[in-house]
C-alpha positions as CSV (number, residue, x, y, z in Angstrom):
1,X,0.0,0.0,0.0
2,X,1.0,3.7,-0.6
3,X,2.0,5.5,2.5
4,X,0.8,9.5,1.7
5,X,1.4,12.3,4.6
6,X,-0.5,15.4,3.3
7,X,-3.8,13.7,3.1
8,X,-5.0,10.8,4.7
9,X,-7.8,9.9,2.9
10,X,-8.7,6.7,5.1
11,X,-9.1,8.7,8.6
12,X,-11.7,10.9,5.9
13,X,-13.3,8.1,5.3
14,X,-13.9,6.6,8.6
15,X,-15.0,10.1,9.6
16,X,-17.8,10.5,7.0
17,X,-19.2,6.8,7.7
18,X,-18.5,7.8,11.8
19,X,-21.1,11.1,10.9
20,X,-23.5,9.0,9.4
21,X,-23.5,6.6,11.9
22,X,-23.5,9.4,14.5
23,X,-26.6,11.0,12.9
24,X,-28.5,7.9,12.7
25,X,-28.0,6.8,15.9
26,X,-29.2,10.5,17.1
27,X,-32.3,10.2,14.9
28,X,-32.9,6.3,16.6
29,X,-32.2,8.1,20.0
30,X,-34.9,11.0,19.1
31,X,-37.4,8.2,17.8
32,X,-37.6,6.4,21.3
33,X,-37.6,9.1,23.3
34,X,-40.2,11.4,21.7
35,X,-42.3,7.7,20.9
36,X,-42.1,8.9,17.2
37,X,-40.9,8.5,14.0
38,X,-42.3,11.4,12.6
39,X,-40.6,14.6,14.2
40,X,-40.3,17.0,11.3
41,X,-41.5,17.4,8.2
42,X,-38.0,16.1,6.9
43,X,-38.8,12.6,8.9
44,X,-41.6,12.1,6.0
45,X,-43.0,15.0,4.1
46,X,-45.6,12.8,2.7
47,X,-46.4,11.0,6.0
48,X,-46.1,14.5,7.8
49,X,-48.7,15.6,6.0
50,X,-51.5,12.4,6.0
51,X,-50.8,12.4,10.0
52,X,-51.7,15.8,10.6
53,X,-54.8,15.4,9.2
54,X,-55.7,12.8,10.6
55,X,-54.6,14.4,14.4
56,X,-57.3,17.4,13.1
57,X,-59.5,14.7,12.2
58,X,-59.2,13.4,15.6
59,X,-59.8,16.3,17.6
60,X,-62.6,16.5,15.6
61,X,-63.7,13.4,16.0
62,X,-63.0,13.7,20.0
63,X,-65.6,17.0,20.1
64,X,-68.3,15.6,18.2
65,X,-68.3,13.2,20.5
66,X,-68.6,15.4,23.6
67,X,-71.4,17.8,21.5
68,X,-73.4,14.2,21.2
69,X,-73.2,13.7,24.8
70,X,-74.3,17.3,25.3
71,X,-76.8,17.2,22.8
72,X,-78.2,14.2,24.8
73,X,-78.4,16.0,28.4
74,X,-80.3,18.9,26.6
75,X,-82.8,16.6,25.0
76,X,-83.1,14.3,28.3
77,X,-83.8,18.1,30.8
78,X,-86.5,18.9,27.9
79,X,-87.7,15.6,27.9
80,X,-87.7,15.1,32.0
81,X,-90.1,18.3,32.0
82,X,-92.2,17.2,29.9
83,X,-92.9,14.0,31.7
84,X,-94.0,16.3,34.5
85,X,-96.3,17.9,32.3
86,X,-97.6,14.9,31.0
87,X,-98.2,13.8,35.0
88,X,-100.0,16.6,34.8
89,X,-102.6,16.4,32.5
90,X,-103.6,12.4,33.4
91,X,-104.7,14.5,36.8
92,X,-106.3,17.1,34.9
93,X,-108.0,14.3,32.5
94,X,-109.0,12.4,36.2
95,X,-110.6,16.0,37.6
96,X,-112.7,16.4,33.9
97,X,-114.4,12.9,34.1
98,X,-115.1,13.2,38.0
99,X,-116.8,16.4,36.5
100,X,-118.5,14.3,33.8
101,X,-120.3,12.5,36.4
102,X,-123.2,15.0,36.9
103,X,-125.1,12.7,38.7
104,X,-123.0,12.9,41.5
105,X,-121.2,16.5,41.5
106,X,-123.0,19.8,43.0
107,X,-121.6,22.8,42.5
108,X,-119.0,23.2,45.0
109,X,-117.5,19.9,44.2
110,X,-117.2,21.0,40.4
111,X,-115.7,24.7,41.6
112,X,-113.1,22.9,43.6
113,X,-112.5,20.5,40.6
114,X,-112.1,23.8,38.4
115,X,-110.2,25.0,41.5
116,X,-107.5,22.3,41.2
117,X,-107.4,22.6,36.9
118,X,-106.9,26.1,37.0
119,X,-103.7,25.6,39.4
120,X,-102.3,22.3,37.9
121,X,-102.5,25.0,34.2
122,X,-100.3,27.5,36.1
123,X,-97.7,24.8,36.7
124,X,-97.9,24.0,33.1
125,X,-97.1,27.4,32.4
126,X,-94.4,27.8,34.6
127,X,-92.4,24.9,33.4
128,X,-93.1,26.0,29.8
129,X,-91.8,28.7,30.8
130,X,-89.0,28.1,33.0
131,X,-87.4,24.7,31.6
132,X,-83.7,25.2,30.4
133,X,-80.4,24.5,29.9
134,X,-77.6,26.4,31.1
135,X,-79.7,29.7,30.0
136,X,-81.5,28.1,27.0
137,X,-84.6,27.8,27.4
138,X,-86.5,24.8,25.9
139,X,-90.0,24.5,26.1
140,X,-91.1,28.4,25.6
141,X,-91.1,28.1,21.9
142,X,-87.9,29.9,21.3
143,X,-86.5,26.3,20.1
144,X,-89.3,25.6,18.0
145,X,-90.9,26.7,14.8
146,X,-93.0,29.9,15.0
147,X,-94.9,31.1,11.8
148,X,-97.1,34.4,11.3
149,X,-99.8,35.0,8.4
150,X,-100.4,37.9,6.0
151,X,-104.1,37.1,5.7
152,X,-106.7,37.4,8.5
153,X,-108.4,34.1,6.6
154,X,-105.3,31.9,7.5
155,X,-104.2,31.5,11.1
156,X,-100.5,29.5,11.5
157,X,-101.1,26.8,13.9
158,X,-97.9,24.9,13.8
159,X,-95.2,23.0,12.4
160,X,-92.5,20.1,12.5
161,X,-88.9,20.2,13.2
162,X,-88.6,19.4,8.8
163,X,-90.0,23.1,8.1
164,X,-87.7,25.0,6.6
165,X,-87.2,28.7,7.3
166,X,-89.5,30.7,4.1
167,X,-92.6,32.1,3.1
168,X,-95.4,29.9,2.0
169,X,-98.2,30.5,-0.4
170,X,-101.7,29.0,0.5
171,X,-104.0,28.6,-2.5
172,X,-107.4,27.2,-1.4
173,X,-109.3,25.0,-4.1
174,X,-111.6,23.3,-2.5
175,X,-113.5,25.0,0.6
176,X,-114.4,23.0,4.3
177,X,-118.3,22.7,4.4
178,X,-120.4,21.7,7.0
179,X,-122.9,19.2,6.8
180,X,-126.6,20.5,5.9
181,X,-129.8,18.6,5.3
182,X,-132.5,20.7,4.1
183,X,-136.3,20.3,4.5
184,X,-138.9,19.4,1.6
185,X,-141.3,21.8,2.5
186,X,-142.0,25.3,4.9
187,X,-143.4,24.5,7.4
188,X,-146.4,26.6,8.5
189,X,-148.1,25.0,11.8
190,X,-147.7,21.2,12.8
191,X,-151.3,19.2,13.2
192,X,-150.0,16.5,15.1
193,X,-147.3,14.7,17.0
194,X,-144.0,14.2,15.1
195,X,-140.6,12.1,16.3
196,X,-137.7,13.4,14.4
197,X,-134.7,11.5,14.9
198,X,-131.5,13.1,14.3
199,X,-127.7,11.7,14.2
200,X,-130.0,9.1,16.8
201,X,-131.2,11.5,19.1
202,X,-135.1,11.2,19.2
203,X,-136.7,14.9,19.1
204,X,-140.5,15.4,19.9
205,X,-142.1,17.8,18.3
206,X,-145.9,18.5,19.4
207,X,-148.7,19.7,17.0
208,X,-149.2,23.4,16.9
209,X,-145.6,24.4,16.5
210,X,-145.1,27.0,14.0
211,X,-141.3,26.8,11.9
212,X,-139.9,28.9,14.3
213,X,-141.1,26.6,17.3
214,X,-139.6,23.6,15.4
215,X,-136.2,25.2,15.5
216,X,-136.1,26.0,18.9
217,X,-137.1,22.5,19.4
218,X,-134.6,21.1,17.5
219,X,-132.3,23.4,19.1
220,X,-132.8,22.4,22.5
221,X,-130.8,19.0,21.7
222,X,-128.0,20.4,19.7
223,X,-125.2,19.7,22.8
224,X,-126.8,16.0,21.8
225,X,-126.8,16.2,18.1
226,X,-124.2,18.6,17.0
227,X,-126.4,20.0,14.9
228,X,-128.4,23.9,14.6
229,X,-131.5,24.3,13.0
230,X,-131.9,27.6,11.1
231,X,-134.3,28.5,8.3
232,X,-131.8,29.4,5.6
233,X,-133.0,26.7,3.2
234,X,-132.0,27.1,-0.5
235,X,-133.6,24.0,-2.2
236,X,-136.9,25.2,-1.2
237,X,-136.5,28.8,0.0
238,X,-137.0,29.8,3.7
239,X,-137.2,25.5,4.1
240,X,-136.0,24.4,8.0
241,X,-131.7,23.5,7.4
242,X,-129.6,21.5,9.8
243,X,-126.1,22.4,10.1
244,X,-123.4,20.6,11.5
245,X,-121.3,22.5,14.6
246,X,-118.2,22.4,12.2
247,X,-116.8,21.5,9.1
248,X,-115.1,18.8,7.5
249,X,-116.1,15.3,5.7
250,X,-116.2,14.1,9.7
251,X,-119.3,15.6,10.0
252,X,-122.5,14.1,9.5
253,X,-125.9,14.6,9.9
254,X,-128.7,11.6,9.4
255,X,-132.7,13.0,9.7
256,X,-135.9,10.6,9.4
257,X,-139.2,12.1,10.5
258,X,-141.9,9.6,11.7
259,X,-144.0,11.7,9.1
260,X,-144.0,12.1,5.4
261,X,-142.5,15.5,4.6
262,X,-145.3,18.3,4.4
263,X,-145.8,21.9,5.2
264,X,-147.9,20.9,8.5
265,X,-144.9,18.8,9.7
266,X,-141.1,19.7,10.3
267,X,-140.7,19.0,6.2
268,X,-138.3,16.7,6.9
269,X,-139.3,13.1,5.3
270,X,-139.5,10.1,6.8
271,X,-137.1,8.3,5.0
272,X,-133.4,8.2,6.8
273,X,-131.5,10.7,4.7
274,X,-127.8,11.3,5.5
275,X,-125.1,14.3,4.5
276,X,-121.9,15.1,5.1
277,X,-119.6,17.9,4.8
278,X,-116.5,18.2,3.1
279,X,-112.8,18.3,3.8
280,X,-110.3,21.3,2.7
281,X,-108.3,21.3,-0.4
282,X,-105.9,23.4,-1.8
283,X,-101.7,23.9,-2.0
284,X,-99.4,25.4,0.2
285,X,-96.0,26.4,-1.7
286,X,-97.7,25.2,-4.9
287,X,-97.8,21.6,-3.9
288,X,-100.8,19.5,-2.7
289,X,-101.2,19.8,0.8
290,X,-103.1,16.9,2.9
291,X,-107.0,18.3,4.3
292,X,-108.8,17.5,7.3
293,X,-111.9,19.6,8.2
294,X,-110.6,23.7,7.7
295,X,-107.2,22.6,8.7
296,X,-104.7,22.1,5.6
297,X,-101.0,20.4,6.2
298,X,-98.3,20.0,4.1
299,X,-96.6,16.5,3.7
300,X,-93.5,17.0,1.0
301,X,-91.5,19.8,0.4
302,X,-89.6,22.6,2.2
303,X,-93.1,23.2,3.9
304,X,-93.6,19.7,5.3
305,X,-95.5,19.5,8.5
306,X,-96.1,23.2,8.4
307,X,-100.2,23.3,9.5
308,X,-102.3,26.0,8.5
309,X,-106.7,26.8,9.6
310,X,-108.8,28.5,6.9
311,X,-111.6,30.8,8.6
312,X,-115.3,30.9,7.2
313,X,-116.6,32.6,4.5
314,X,-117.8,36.0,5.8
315,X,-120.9,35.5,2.8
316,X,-121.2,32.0,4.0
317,X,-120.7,30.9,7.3
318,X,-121.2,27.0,6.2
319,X,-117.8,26.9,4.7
320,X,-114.4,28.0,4.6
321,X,-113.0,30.8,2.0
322,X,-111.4,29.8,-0.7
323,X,-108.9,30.8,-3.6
324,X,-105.4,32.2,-2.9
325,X,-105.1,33.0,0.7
326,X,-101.8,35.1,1.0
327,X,-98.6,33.6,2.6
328,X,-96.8,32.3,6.0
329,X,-93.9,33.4,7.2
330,X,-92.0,30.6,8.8
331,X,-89.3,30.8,11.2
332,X,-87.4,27.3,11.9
333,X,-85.6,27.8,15.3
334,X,-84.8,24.5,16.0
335,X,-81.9,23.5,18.3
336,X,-79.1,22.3,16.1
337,X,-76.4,20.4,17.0
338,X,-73.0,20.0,15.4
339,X,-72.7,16.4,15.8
340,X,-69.7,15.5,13.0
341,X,-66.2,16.1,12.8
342,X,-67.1,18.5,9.8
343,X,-68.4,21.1,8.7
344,X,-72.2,21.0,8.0
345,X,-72.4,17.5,10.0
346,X,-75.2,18.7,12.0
347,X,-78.4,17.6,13.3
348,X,-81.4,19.5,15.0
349,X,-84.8,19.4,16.7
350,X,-87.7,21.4,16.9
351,X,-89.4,21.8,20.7
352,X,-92.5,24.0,20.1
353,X,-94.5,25.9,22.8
354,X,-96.0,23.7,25.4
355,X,-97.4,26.0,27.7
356,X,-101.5,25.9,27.9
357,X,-102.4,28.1,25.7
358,X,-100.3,25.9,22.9
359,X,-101.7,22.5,24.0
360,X,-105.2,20.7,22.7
361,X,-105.4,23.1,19.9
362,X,-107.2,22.3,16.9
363,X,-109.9,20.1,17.7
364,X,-112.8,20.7,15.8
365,X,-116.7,21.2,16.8
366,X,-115.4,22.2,20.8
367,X,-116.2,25.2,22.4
368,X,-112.7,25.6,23.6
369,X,-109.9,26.6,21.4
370,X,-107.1,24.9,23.8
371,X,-106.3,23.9,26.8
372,X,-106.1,27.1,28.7
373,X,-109.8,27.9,27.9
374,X,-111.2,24.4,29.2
375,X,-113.5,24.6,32.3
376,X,-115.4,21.8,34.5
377,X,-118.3,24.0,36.1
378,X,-120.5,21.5,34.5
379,X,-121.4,18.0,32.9
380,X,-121.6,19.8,29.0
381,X,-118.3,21.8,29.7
382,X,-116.1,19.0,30.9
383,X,-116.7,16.7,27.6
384,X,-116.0,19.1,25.7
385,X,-112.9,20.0,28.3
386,X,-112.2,15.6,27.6
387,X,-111.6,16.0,24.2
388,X,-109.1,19.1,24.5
389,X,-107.4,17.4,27.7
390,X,-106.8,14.4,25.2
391,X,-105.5,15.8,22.5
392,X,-102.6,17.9,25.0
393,X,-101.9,14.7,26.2
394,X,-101.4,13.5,22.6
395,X,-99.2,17.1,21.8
396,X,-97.1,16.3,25.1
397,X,-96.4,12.6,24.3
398,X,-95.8,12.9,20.3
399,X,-93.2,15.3,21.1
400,X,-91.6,13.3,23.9
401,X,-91.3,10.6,21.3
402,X,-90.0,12.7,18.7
403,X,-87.6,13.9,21.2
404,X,-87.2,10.0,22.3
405,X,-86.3,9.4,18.8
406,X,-83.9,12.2,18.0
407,X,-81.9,10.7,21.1
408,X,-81.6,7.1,20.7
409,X,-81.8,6.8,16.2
410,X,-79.8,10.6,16.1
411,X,-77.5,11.1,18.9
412,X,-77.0,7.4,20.3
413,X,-76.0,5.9,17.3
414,X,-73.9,8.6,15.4
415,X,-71.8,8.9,18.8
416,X,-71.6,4.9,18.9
417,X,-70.4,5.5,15.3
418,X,-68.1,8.6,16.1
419,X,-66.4,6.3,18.5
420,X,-65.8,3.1,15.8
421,X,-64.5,5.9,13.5
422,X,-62.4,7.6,16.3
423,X,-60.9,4.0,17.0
424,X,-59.8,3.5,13.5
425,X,-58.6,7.1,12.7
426,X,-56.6,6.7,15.6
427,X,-55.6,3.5,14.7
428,X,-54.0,4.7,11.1
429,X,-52.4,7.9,12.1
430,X,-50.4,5.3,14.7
431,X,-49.1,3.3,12.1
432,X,-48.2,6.1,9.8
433,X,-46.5,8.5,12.9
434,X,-46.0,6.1,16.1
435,X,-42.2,4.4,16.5
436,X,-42.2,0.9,16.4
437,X,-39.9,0.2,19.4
438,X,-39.1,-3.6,18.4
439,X,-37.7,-2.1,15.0
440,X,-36.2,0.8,16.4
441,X,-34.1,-0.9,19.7
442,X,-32.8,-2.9,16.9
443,X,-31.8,-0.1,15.1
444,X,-30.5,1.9,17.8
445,X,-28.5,-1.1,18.9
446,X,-27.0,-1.2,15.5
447,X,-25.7,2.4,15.3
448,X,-24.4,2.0,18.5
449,X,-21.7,-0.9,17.8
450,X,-21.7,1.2,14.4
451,X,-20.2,4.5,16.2
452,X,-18.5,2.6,18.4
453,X,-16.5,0.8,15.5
454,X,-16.2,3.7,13.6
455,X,-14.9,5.6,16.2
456,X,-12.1,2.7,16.9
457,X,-11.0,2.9,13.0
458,X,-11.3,6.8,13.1
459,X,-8.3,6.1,15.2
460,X,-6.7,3.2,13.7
461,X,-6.5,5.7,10.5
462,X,-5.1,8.7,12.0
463,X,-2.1,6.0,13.6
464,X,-1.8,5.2,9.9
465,X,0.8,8.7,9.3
466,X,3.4,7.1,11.9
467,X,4.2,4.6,9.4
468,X,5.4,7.2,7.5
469,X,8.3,8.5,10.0
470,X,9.8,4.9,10.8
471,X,10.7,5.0,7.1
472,X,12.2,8.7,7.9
473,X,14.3,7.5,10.2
């Protein structure tokens, strides 16, 4: 071999491999000790770059989880009221049929009855009022759907959680009609004793009775019929009519008279004759809406579940108005919840107005409008009261299912899935950033010897130049 003195290339060499060895054995040191084999963005560029998505993914992924959670304590406080409510009409229901019972009650026992309705209503009020959530509140109708009309003909009654935000034309085509059944003939004066049976209720009616007498007859068992007697007749002009109390193809009315119809008897004949009336029709935001008496719904659309009641024909006051009917203004508050990891992965609900005045609206042929108005004072009053009472109860426990529901198919399940996609996200960000410690001990333990070899021919080179002055000598 060539012994040189200016440069000696083999103590270069074992240098540069000793730097490399050096350097890797730093990187293996920085791998255990941080736990990963990603540091920088030199470790990996393209790995860098997968992994930190996936961490934002994560944290993502972490907080929808925690918003479910949340989302599920805020339905359960709304839901946990309105049990309380519900408790609360089954004892209002209980204090209307103990009012039913006339042949027991006087008039003290149905005052303190009233009594007892009027105070369990103020506690309806006051959790309406007062439910909430940190300081949202839930059950006062700022989380629900709230709509106002431009026409006095149309009144907003309510509308589901799937109503979008807009404005809403409402074309009527077909009017709500009551039931009528018109007499064949004017009566003058009744020469003898007539039964007329209406919707099963036998009515008496004693010779002598002018037409004006046979009304108030009939009249007198409208609470039993649901039926006034009027002498607007149009068939036969100034003829005894029978309209239903309200509107819709629900409504019926069947009339027989034990006599042949005849201007000295009511006119009615004495063959059973029934009517009925005749549900709404018409469009709200240009597509078919669903009828039931004067109250119109919408089933499809950006309007679905948004319900709308037509008012009666100021010319007519045995049907509803018809044609187009101005808009609705809706207003969608619903509580929405952000229930993804991104952006527009959100789901709400709707909690409309529960308070009294909201509850047991809608029902048709009833003296009261809704539950607030309802009062026991006697036997006639609480039916009517029954029917309201039942159809809060039916507001109060729909809801509570929808809210049931939204919990267990919305929130349940997506955070069960959140979790399995958490788990797996997790899962591939380890593999791509995490430092496999079998491999890497290995490694490290193979840098070590490395430097520590390098480091003994590092100086094995550099005694290499004293060759050089034995041959000087």
């Amino acid at each position: 071999m060539s012994l040189k003195l200016a440069n000696n290339v083999g103590a270069l060499t074992a240098q540069h491999n000793l730097n490399r060895s050096s350097s890797a054995l730093g990187k293996s040191l920085e791998r255990l000790s941080s736990g990963l084999k990603i540091n920088r963005g030199a470790d990996g560029p393209a790995a860098l770059v997968i992994s930190e998505k996936q961490r934002s993914q994560i944290a993502g992924l972490r907080q929808a989880i925690n918003n479910s959670e949340k989302a599920v304590s805020v339905v359960q406080t709304a839901e946990g009221a309105l049990n309380e409510i519900n408790t609360l009409l089954v004892k209002i229901r209980g204090l209307a049929l103990d009012s039913a019972n006339s042949g027991v009650n006087d008039e003290d026992a149905l005052a303190a009855n009233q009594a007892e309705i009027s105070n369990a209503l103020d506690t309806i009020d006051r959790i309406a009022n007062n439910t909430q959530f940190g300081a949202k509140k839930l059950l006062d109708g700022s989380a629900g759907t709230t709509g106002v009309s431009n026409d006095t003909d149309v009144t907003f009654l309510n509308a589901s959680a799937a109503t979008q935000t807009g404005t809403y034309g409402v074309n009527i085509s077909q009017a709500a009609t009551k039931a009528i059944a018109e007499a064949g003939a004017v009566t003058t004066t009744t020469t003898a004793v007539e039964t007329l049976t209406i919707n099963g209720v036998n009515i008496t009616l004693e010779a002598g009775l002018d037409q004006n007498g046979v009304i108030a007859r009939i009249n007198e068992f409208s609470n039993q019929t649901g039926v006034v007697a009027d002498n607007l007749g149009t068939t036969v002009a100034g003829a005894t009519r029978l309209v239903s109390a309200d509107l819709g193809a629900d409504e019926s009315i069947t009339v027989q008279s034990s006599l042949a119809a005849a201007a000295t008897t009511s006119g009615f004949s004495n063959t059973a004759t029934t009517v009925t009336g005749q549900d709404i029709a018409g469009t709200i935001n240009g597509v078919t809406a669903t009828g039931d008496g004067s109250v119109l719904e919408s089933t499809v659309g950006a309007s679905k579940g948004l319900k709308v009641q037509v008012g009666l024909d100021p010319g007519n006051a045995t049907q509803t108005v018809s044609g187009a009917q101005g808009n609705v203004d809706v207003t969608n508050n619903a509580l929405v919840f952000q229930i993804g990891a991104n952006q527009n992965q959100t789901a709400g609900i709707s909690i409309g107005r529960v308070n009294s005045t909201s509850l047991g609206i809608g029902v048709t042929g009833n003296q009261f409008s809704n539950l607030n108005e309802i009062n026991i004072n006697s036997a006639s009053t609480a039916q009517d009261a029954l029917a309201i009472i039942d159809v809060a109860v039916d507001d109060i426990t729909n809801l509570r299912g929808d809210l049931g529901a939204f919990q267990q198919n919305t929130l349940a399940s997506t955070s069960s899935n959140l979790r399995a996609t958490l788990e797996n996200t997790v899962n591939a960000e380890s593999i791509i950033r995490d430092t496999d410690f079998a491999q890497e001990i290995s490694n490290f333990t193979k840098q070590q010897v490395l430097v520590q070899a390098g480091t003994t021919v590092l100086g094995n080179a550099n005694q290499t130049s004293q060759l050089v002055l034995s041959l000087l000598g």
